[in-house]
C-alpha positions as CSV (number, residue, x, y, z in Angstrom):
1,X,-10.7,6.6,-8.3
2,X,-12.2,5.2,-11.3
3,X,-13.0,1.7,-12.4
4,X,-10.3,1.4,-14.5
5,X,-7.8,2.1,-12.3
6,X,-9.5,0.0,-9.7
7,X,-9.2,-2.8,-12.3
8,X,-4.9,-2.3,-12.6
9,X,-4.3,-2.0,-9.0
10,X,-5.8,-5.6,-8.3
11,X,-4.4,-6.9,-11.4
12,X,-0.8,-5.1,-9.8
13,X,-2.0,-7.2,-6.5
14,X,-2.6,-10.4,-7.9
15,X,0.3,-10.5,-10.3
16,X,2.8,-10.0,-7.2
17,X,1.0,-12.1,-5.3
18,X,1.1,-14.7,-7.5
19,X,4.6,-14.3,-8.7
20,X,5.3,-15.6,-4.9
21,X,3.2,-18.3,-5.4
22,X,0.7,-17.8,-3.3
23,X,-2.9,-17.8,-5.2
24,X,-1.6,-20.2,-7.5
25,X,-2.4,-23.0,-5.0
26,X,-5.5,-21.6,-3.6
27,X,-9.2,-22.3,-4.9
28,X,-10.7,-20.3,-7.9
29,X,-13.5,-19.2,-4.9
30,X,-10.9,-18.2,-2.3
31,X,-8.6,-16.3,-4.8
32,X,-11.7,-14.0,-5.7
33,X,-12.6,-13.6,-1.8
34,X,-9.2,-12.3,-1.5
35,X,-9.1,-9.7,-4.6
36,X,-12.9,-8.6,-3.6
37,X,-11.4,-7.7,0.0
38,X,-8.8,-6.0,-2.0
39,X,-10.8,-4.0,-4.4
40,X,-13.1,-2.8,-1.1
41,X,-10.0,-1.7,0.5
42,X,-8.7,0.5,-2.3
43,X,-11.9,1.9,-3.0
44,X,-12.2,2.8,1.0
45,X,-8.8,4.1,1.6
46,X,-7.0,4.7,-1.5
47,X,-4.4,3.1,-3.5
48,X,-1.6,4.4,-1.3
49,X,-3.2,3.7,2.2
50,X,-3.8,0.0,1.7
51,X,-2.1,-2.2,3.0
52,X,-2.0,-6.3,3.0
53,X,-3.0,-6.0,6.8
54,X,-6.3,-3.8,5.5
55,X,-7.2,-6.8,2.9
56,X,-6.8,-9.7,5.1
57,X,-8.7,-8.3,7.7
58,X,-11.5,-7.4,5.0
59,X,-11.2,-11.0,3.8
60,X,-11.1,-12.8,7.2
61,X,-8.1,-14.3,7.2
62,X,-4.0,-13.4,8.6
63,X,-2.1,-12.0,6.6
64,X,-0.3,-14.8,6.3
65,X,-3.0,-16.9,4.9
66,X,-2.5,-14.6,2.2
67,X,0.7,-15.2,1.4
């Protein structure tokens, strides 16, 4: 998987998450915490194989801290 399409799958991440609302209200720092945990777990499993479970666990948090 290349950078680039590393780069689409978080911006595919954080545009759903955010049309739910739920980055909007976090901190700048915590938002980036979040889409670094994401960007490890695509680029350790694939597109396809992550999952929000993967991320939060990679980030520290429940998954529904996330949302």
């Amino acid at each position: 998987m290349n950078a680039r399409t590393v780069h689409l799958c978080l911006c595919f991440c954080l545009a759903t998450v955010s049309a739910c609302g739920g980055l909007r209200s976090r901190p700048q720092a915590v938002r980036d915490a979040y889409l670094d945990a994401a960007r490890t777990c695509i680029l350790e499993f694939g597109w396809r194989r992550t999952t929000l479970t993967a991320i939060a666990r990679a980030a520290g948090v429940s998954r529904m801290t996330i949302y």
